[in-house]
C-alpha positions in Angstrom: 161.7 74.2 89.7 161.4 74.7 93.0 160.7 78.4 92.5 157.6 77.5 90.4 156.5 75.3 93.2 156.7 78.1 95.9 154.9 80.4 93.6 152.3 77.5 93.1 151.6 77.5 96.8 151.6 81.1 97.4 149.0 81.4 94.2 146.9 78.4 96.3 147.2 80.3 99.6 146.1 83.8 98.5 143.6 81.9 96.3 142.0 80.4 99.9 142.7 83.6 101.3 140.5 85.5 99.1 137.5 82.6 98.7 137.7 82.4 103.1 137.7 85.6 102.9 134.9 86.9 100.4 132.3 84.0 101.4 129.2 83.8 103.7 126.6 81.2 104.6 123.9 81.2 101.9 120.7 81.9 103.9 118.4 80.3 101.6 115.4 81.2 104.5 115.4 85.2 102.8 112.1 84.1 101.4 110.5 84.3 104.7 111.1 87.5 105.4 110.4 89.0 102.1 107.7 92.2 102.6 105.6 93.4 99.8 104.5 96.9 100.4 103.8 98.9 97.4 102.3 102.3 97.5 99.3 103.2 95.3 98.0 106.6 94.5 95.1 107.6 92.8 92.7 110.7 92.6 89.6 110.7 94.5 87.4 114.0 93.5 87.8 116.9 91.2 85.0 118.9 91.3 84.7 122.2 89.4 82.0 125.4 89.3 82.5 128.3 87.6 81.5 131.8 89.1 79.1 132.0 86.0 77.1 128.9 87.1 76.8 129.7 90.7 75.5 133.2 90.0 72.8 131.6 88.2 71.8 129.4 91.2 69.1 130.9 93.8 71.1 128.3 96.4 73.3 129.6 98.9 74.1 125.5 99.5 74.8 122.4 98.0 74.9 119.2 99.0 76.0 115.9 96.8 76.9 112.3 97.6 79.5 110.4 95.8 79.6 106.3 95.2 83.4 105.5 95.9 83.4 101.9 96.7 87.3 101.3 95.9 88.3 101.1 99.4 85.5 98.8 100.4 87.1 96.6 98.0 88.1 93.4 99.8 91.4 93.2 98.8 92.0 96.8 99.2 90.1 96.8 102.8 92.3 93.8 104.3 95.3 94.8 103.0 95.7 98.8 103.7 98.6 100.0 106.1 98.2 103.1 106.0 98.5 106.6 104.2 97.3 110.0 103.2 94.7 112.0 101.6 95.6 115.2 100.6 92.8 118.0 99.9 93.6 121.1 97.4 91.1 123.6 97.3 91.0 127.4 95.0 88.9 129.8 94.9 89.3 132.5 92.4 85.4 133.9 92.6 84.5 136.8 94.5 82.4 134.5 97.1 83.6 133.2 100.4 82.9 129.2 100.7 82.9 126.7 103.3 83.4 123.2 101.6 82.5 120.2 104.1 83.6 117.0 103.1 82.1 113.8 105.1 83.1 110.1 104.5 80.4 107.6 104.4 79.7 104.3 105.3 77.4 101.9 103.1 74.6 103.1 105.3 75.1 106.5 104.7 76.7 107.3 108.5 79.3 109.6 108.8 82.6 108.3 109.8 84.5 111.5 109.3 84.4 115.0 108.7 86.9 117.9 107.2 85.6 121.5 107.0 87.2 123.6 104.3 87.1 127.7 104.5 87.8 129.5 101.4 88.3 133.3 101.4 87.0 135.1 98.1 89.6 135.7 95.4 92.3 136.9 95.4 93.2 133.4 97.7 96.1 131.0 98.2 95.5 127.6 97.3 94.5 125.7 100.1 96.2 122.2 100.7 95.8 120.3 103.2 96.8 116.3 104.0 95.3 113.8 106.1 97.1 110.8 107.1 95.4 107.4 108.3 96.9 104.5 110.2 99.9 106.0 111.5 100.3 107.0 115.3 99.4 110.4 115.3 96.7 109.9 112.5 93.2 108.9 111.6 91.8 105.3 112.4 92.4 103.7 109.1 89.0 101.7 109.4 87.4 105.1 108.5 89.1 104.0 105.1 88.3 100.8 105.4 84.3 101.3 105.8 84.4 104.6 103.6 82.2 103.8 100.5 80.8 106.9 99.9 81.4 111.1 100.0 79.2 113.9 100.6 80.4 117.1 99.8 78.6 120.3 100.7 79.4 124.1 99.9 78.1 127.0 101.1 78.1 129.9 99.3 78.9 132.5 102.1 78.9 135.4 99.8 76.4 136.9 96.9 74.9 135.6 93.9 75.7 138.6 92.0 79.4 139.7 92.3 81.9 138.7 89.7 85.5 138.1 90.5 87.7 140.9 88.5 89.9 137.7 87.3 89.9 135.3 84.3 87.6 132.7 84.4 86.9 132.5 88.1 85.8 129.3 90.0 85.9 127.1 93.1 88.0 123.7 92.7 87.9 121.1 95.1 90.8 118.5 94.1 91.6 115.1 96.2 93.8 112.0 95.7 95.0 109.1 97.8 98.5 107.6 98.7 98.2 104.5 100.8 100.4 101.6 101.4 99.2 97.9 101.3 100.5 94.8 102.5 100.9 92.1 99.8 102.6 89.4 101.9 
């Protein structure tokens, strides 16, 4: 008997032992400092011209604007952080290029400005990333206010030569990663 009652009390103590032990205040204020901040990515522009096409075209420039009103967006515009834009460019024609790409503001004003030069074929791929609202990049306002795109290329080259490689073109790809603030 009075073994089962000292094993009863040291099965109580290392019970409390355990429950002191394993416990901590419930903070029931976590709530508060929940942060939403998911990161959304999405393409921008894909634009494509084949040799073939630009050989055909007495134009050694051209110039074309682009609606993109998703980051006017109100609840994209007061919510943005911050993020990136990233810029891939190819040329497999026989042509030099310069590509400029300006973002625009509802009134057509240019907030800001990338200049793209592409060597003729045979060329790496040129990538490139922007970043917006961090310390060493961009104002993120020029996001904010962007509702529009003008992309110009000029041909630097000929309108005659043909690229010795299959199916040669320029491509101009873009797409967006930016954070926003949910909460």
């Amino acid at each position: 008997m009075m073994r089962k009652s000292r094993e009863l009390k040291g099965l109580m103590i290392l019970l409390l032992l355990l429950i002191a032990a394993c416990s901590e205040p419930t903070d029931f204020n976590q709530a508060d400092d929940l942060m939403l901040q998911p990161v959304v990515e999405a393409s921008i522009l894909y634009i494509e011209s084949p040799e073939e096409v630009i050989n055909q075209s007495s134009f050694t420039s051209f110039t074309y604007d682009f609606n993109f009103d998703a980051f006017g967006e109100e609840f994209v515009s007061e919510n943005i952080i911050d993020g990136m834009i990233a810029f891939e460019l190819e040329n497999t024609t026989s042509k030099p290029f310069t590509i400029t790409l300006e973002f625009l503001d509802e009134a057509g004003n240019t907030l800001f400005t990338q200049v793209f030069q592409l060597d003729a074929a045979p060329t790496a791929i040129l990538y490139r990333e922007v970043f917006f609202g961090t310390a060493s990049g961009q104002d993120i306002n020029i996001i904010r206010n962007t509702s529009g795109f003008r992309v110009t290329a000029s041909n630097e080259g000929d309108t005659s030569s043909v690229s010795s490689l299959p199916d040669p073109k320029i491509i101009f790809r873009s797409s967006a990663k930016f954070r926003l603030n949910l909460l």
